[in-house]
PAVODO-457289 format. One record per residue (C-alpha): x, y, z; residue number from 1. Coordinates in steps of 0.25 Angstrom, whole numbers, plus 5000, padded with zeros to 4 digits. Example, Ala and Ser with C-alpha at 12.3 -4.5 7.8 and 13.67 -1.06 7.14 Angstrom:
! residues 2
marpa east: 5049, north: 4982, up: 5031, resi: 1
marpa east: 5055, north: 4996, up: 5029, resi: 2
This chain:
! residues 223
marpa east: 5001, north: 4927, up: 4902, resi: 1
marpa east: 4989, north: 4935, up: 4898, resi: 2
marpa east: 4986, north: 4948, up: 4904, resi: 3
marpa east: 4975, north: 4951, up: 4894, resi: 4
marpa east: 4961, north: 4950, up: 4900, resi: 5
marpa east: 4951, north: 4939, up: 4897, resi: 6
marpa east: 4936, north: 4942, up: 4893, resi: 7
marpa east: 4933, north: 4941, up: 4907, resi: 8
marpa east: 4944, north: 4950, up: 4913, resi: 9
marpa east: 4941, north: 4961, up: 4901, resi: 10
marpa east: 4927, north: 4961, up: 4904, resi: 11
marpa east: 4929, north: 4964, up: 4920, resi: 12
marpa east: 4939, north: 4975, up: 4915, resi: 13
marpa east: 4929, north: 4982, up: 4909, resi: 14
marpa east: 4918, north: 4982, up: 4921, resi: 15
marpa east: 4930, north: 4986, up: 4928, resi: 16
marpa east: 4934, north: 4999, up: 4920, resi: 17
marpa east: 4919, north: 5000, up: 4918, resi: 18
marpa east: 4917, north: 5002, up: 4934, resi: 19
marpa east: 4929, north: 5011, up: 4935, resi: 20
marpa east: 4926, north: 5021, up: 4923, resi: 21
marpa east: 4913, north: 5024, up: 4930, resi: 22
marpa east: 4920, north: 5026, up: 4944, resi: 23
marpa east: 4934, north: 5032, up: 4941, resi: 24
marpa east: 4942, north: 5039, up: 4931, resi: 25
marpa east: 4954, north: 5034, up: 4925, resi: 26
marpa east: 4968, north: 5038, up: 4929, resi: 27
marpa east: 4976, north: 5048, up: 4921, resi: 28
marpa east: 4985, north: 5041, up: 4911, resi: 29
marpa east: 4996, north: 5051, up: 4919, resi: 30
marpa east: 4999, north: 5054, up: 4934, resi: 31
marpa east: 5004, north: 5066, up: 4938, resi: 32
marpa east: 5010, north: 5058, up: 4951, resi: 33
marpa east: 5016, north: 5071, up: 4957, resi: 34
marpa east: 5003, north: 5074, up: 4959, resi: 35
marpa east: 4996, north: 5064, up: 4962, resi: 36
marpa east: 4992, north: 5059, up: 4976, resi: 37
marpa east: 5002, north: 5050, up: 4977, resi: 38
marpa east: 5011, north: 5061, up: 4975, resi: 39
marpa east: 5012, north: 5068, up: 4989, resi: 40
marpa east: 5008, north: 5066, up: 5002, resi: 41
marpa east: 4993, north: 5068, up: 5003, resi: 42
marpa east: 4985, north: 5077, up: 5013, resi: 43
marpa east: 4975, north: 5073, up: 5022, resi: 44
marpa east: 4964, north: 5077, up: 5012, resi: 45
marpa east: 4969, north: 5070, up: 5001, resi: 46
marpa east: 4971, north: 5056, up: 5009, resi: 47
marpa east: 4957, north: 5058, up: 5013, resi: 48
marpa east: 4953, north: 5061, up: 4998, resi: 49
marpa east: 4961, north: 5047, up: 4996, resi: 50
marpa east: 4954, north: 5039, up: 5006, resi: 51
marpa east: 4941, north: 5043, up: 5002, resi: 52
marpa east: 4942, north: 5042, up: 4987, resi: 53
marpa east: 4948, north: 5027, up: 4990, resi: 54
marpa east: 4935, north: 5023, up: 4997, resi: 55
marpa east: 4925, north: 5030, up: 4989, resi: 56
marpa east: 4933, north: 5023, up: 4977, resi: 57
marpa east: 4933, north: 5010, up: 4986, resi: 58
marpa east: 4915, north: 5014, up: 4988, resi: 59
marpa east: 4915, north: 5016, up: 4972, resi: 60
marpa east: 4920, north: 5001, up: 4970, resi: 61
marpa east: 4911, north: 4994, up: 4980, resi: 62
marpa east: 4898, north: 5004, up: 4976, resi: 63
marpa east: 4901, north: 4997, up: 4963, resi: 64
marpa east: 4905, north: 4982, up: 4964, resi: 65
marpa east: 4919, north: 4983, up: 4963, resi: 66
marpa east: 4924, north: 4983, up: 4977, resi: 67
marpa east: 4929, north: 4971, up: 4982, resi: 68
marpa east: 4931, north: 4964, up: 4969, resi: 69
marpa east: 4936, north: 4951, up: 4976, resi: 70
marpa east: 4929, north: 4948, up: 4986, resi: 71
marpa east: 4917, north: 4941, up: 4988, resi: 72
marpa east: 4903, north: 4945, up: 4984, resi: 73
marpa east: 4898, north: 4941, up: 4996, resi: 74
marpa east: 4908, north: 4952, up: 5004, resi: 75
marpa east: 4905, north: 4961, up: 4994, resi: 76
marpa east: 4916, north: 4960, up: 4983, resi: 77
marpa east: 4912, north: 4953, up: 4969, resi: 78
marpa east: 4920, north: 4939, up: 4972, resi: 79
marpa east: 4931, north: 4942, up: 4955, resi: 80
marpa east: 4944, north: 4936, up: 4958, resi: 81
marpa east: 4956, north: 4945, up: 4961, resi: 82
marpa east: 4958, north: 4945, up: 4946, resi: 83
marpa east: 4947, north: 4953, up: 4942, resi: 84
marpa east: 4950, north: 4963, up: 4956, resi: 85
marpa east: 4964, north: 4965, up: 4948, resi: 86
marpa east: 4958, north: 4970, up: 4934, resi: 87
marpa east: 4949, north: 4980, up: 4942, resi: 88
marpa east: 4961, north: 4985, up: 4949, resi: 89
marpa east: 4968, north: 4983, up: 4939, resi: 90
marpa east: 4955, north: 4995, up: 4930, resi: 91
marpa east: 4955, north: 5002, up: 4945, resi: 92
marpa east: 4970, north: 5007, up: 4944, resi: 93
marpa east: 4968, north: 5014, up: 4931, resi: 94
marpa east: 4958, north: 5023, up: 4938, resi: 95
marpa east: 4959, north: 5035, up: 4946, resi: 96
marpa east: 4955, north: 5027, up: 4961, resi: 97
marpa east: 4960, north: 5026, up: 4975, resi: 98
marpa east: 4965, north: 5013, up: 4976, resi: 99
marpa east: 4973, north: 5005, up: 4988, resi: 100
marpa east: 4965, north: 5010, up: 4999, resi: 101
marpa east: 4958, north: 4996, up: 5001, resi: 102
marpa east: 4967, north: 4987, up: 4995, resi: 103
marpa east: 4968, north: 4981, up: 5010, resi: 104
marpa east: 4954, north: 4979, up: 5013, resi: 105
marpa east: 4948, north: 4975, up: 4999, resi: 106
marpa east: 4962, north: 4967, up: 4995, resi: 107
marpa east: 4965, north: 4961, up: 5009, resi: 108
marpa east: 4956, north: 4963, up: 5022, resi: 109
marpa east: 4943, north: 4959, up: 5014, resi: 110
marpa east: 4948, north: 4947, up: 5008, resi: 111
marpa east: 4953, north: 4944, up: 5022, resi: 112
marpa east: 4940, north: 4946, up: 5030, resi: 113
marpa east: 4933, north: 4938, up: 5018, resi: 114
marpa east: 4940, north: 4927, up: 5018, resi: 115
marpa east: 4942, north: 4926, up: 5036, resi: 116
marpa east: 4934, north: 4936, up: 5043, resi: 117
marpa east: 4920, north: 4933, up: 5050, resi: 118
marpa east: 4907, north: 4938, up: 5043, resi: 119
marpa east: 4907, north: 4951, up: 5053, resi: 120
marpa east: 4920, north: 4955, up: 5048, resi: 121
marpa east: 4915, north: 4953, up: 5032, resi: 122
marpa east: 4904, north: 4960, up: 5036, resi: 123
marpa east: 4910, north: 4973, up: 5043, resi: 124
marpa east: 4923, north: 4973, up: 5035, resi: 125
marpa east: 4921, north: 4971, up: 5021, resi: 126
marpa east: 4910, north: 4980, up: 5015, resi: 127
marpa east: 4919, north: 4992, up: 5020, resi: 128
marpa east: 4930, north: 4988, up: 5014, resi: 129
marpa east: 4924, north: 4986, up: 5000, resi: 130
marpa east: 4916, north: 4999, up: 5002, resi: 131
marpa east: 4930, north: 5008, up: 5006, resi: 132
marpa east: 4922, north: 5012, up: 5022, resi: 133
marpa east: 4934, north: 5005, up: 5028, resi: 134
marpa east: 4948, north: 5005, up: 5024, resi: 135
marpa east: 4958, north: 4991, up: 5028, resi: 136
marpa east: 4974, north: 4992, up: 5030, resi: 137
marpa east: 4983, north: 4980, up: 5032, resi: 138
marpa east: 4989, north: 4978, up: 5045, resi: 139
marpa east: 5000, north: 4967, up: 5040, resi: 140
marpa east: 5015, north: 4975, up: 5040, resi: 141
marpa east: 5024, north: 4980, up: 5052, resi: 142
marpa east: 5036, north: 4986, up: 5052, resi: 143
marpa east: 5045, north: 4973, up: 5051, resi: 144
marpa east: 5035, north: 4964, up: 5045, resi: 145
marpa east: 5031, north: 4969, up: 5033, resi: 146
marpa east: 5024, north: 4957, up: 5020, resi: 147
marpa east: 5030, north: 4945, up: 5030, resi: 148
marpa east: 5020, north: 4943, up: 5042, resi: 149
marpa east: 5029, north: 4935, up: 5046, resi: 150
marpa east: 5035, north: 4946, up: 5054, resi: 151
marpa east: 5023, north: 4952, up: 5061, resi: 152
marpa east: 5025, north: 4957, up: 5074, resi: 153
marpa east: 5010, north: 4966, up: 5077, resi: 154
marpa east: 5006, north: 4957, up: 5090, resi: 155
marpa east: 4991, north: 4953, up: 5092, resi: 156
marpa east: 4988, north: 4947, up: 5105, resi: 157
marpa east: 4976, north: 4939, up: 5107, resi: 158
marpa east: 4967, north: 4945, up: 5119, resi: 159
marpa east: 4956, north: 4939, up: 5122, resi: 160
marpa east: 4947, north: 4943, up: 5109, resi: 161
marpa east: 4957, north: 4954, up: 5105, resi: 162
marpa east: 4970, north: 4955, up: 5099, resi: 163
marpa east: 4979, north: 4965, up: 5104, resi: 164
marpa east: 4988, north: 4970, up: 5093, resi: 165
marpa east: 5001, north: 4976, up: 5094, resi: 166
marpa east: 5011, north: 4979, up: 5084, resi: 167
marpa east: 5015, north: 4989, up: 5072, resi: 168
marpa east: 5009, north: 4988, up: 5056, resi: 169
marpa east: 5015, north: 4996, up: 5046, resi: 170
marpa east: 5014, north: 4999, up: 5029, resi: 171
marpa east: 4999, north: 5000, up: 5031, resi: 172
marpa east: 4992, north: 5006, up: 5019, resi: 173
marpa east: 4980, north: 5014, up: 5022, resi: 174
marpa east: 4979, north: 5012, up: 5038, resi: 175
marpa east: 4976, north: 5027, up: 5040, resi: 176
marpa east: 4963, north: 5024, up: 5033, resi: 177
marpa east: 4961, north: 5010, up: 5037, resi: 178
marpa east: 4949, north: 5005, up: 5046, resi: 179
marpa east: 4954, north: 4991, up: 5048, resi: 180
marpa east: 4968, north: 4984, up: 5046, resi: 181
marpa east: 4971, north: 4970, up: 5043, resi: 182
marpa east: 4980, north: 4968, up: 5056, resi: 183
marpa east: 4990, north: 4956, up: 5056, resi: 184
marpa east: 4995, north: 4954, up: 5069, resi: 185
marpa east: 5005, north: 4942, up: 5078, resi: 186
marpa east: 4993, north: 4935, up: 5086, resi: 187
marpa east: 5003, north: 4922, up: 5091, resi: 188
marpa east: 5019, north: 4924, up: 5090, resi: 189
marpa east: 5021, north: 4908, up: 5093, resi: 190
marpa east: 5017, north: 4905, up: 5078, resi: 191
marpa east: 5025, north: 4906, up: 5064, resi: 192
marpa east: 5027, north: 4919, up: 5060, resi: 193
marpa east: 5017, north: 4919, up: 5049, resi: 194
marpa east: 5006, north: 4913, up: 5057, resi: 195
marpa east: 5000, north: 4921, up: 5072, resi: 196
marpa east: 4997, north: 4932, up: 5061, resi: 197
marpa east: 4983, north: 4936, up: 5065, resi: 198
marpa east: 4975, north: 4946, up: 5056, resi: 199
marpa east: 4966, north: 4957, up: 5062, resi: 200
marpa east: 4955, north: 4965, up: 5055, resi: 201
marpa east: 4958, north: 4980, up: 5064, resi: 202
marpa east: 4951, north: 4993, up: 5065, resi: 203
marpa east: 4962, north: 5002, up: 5064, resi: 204
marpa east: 4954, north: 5011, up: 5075, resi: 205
marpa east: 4959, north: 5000, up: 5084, resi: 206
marpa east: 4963, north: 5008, up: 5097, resi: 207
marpa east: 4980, north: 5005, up: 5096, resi: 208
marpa east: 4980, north: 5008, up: 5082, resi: 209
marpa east: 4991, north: 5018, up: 5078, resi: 210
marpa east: 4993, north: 5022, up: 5062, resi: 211
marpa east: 5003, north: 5030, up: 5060, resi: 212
marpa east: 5006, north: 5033, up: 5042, resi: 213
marpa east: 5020, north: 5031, up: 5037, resi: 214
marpa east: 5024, north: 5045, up: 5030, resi: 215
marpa east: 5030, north: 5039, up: 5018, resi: 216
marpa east: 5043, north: 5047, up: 5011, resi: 217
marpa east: 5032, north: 5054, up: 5002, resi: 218
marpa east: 5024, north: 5059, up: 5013, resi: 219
marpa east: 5013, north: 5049, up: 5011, resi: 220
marpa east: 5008, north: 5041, up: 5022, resi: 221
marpa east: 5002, north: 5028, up: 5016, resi: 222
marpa east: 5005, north: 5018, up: 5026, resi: 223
């Protein structure tokens, strides 16, 4: 196999660095990791500092053409294949950036209301996720089903044109911040296991909503 680039992929590289010189700084070639962020719990000012440095990075990118980088043109995104998002990730990582904070809307909800949602969802949904306005979690694990779906238990019943969800999620990265969640929920028992599965778009200010952080063994709340 040959992991060296072709002319194209060396050419995109270089618009890629290109971007990220004039918009970030490299990282230190070492890491004090006693002291770094990661480190220690946090305090309310510094997770603030974090959220707001993650979407004014995320504004950066979109401001300048690089948000989105698989989607479409016509949702806003530049239409490259996944392997040309990989290469700019792969150049993004070596820099000093927030990263993760919309890994679920940019890497999973957009794709999603893209490829199935109705032109009123494109519309309100999609610019503020490419823009960091609105923040997505995913709603998919609980605590005794985890990657197999098969063992959802959340219950959405069907009334009349609502769905009344009850149930538990858990491991969800970023619900504290999150506007919406990608919520999985049993909408007919009767079926196989991997089928009744019925996916919601939900504001997470839904009355009925409960978040409550996991404290972690290292003090930090990240789920």
């Amino acid at each position: 196999m040959d992991f060296d680039d072709t002319p194209e992929e060396a050419a995109w590289r270089r618009e890629c660095r290109t971007f990220l010189d004039q918009h970030a700084t490299l990282k230190p070639a070492t890491v004090d990791w006693s002291e770094s962020y990661w480190a220690r719990p946090p305090s309310p000012a510094e997770e603030e500092a974090a959220r707001l440095a993650g979407k004014a990075w995320q504004r950066t990118k979109y401001d300048n053409g690089w948000a989105g980088l698989t989607w479409p043109e016509a949702c806003g995104g530049r239409g490259l294949s996944s392997h040309f998002n990989a290469i700019f990730a792969e150049e993004e990582g070596r820099y000093d950036v927030p990263f993760g904070m919309f890994a679920q809307s940019i890497g999973m909800a957009g794709p999603t209301i893209i490829a199935h949602g109705t032109d009123e969802q494109r519309t309100r949904y999609l610019r503020p996720m490419l823009t960091g306005d609105e923040i997505w979690c995913q709603l998919f694990s609980e605590p005794g089903a985890g990657s197999d779906l098969a063992g959802l238990r959340t219950v959405g019943v069907v009334d009349g044109d609502e769905i009344v969800v009850n149930g538990q999620k858990v491991w969800t990265s970023n619900a504290v911040e999150a506007a919406h969640g990608m919520l999985l929920v049993r909408t007919d028992p009767d079926v196989p296991k991997h089928r009744g599965i019925t996916y919601l778009l939900v504001d997470m200010t839904s009355p009925g909503i409960d978040i409550r952080p996991l404290r972690q063994p290292n003090g930090r709340a990240e789920f």
